[in-house]
N, C-alpha and C positions, 0 to 999 in steps of 0.2 A: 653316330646316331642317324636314325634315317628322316627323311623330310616330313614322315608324317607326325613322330613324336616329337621333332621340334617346333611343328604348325601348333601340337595339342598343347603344350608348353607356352607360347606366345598367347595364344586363343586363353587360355588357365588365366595367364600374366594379367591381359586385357581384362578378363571378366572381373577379375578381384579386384584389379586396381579403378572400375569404373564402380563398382558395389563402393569402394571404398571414399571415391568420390561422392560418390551421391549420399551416402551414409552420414559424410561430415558435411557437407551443405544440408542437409536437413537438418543434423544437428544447431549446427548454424543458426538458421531459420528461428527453427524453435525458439535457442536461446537470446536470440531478437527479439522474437516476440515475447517471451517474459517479462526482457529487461525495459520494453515500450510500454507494455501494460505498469510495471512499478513505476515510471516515470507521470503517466497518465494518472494514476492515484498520487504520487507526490505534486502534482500540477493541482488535484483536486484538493489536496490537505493546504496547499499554499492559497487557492481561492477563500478555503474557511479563513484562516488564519491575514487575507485580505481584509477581510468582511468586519473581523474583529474592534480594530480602530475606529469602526464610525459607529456598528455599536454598541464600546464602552461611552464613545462620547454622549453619545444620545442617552444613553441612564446617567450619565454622572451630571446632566443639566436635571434630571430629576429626582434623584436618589446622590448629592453630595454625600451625605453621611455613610453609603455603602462603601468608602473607600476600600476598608478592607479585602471584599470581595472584588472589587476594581483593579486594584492590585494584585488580584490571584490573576486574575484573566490575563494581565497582562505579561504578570512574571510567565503565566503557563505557554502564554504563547509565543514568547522571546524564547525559552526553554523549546518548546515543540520547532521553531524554526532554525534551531540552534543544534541539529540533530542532523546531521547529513550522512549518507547513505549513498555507498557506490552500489551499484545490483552488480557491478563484474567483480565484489571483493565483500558480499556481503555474509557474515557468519550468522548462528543463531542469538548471538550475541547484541550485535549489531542490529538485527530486526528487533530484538524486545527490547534493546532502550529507545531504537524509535516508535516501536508500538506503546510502549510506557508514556513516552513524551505525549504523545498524542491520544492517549488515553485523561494523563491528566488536563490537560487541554478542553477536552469532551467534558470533565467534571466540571472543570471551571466556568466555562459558559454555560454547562445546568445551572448552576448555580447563579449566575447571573439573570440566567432566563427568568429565574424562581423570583428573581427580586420583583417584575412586575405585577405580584398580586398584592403586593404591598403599595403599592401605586397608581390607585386607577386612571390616571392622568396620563402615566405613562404605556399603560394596554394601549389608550384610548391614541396615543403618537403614531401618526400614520409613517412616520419614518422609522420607528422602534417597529411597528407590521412589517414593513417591506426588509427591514434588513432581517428579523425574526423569521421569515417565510424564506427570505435566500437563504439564512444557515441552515435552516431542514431540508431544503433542496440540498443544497452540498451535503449537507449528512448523509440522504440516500446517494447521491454522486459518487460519497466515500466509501459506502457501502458497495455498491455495484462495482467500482474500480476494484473494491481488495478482492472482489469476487472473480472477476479477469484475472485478474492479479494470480491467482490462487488457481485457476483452470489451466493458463500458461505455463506455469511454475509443473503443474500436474503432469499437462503433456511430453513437455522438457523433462522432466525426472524419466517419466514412463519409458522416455526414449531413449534416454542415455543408458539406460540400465536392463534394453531388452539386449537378447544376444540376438545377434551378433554387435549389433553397436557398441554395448558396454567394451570390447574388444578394444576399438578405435577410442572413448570416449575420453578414457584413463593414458592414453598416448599423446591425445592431443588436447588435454587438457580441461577438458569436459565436466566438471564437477558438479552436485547435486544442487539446488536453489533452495531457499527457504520460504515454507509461507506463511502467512499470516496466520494466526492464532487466535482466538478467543482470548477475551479478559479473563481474568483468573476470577471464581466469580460467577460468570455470563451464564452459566449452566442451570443454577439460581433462577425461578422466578422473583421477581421485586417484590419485596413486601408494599402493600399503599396501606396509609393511616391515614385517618382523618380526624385532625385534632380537633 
């Protein structure tokens, strides 16, 4: 062989093997950034479910008799943090029982919220306002997080799956993420009554 095809050969070698570097460090990257953004909405689902304990405590000084509903809240949200979630080993599986968890979770504290019109004593708890006003903030919190959540996960798919990366992706272990989903449901507007 002469020196020029074996230059053109090394030069080949190098160009691919730096495409191939750069190809899976963005991979990388990407898949970083997914798994930050999931962790950033699991930080935010655990703020909610902070929040929870002072206020059950705070209706159950005013609403005793709502046990029942006390005791959803709380089973929901022993249930919702009982629900763990690797983002390096997570199936569709896996995301809809934690999505389910934390859906019934979202019911339960409706429903708890709902108990203050039967209470005007309790509207009127400047401690039942302030913790009622951090759980809406966290609610949009949770919203905005699954929304990153859901962009990352987007860019990561796109990019594993464009060619030439899909190439490397399936070699090195690169596999698709999952994202968040709408309630079954959610597509529905609510019906409002007024009894």
């Amino acid at each position: 062989m002469n020196k020029k095809v074996i230059i053109g050969i090394v030069v080949a070698i190098v160009l691919i093997g730096g495409w191939a570097i750069s190809a899976y460090n963005g991979m990388v990257s990407s898949e970083e950034e997914a798994t930050t953004a999931f962790a950033n909405l699991q930080s935010t689902y655990q703020r909610r479910a902070d929040l929870i304990p002072n206020l059950v405590e705070t209706v159950k000084g005013y609403a005793a008799h709502e046990k029942e509903t006390l005791e959803g809240v709380v089973a929901a949200r022993s249930k919702a943090t009982s629900v763990n979630i690797d983002p390096d080993n997570m199936t569709p599986e896996k995301m809809k029982q934690f999505q389910d968890a934390q859906g019934e979770l979202s019911m339960a504290l409706g429903r708890l919220i709902a108990i203050q019109e039967n209470y005007p004593d309790l509207k009127a708890n400047e401690n039942f306002r302030d913790l009622q006003v951090q759980l809406e903030g966290t609610e949009n919190r949770i919203n905005e997080a699954r929304n990153t959540y859901n962009k990352k996960v987007q860019d990561y798919n796109v990019m594993i799956r464009r060619f030439p990366n899909t190439l490397f992706a399936g070699m090195f272990g690169f596999e698709k993420m999952v994202k968040f989903e709408a309630e079954a449901g959610a597509e529905k507007a609510p019906q409002v009554k007024f009894n």
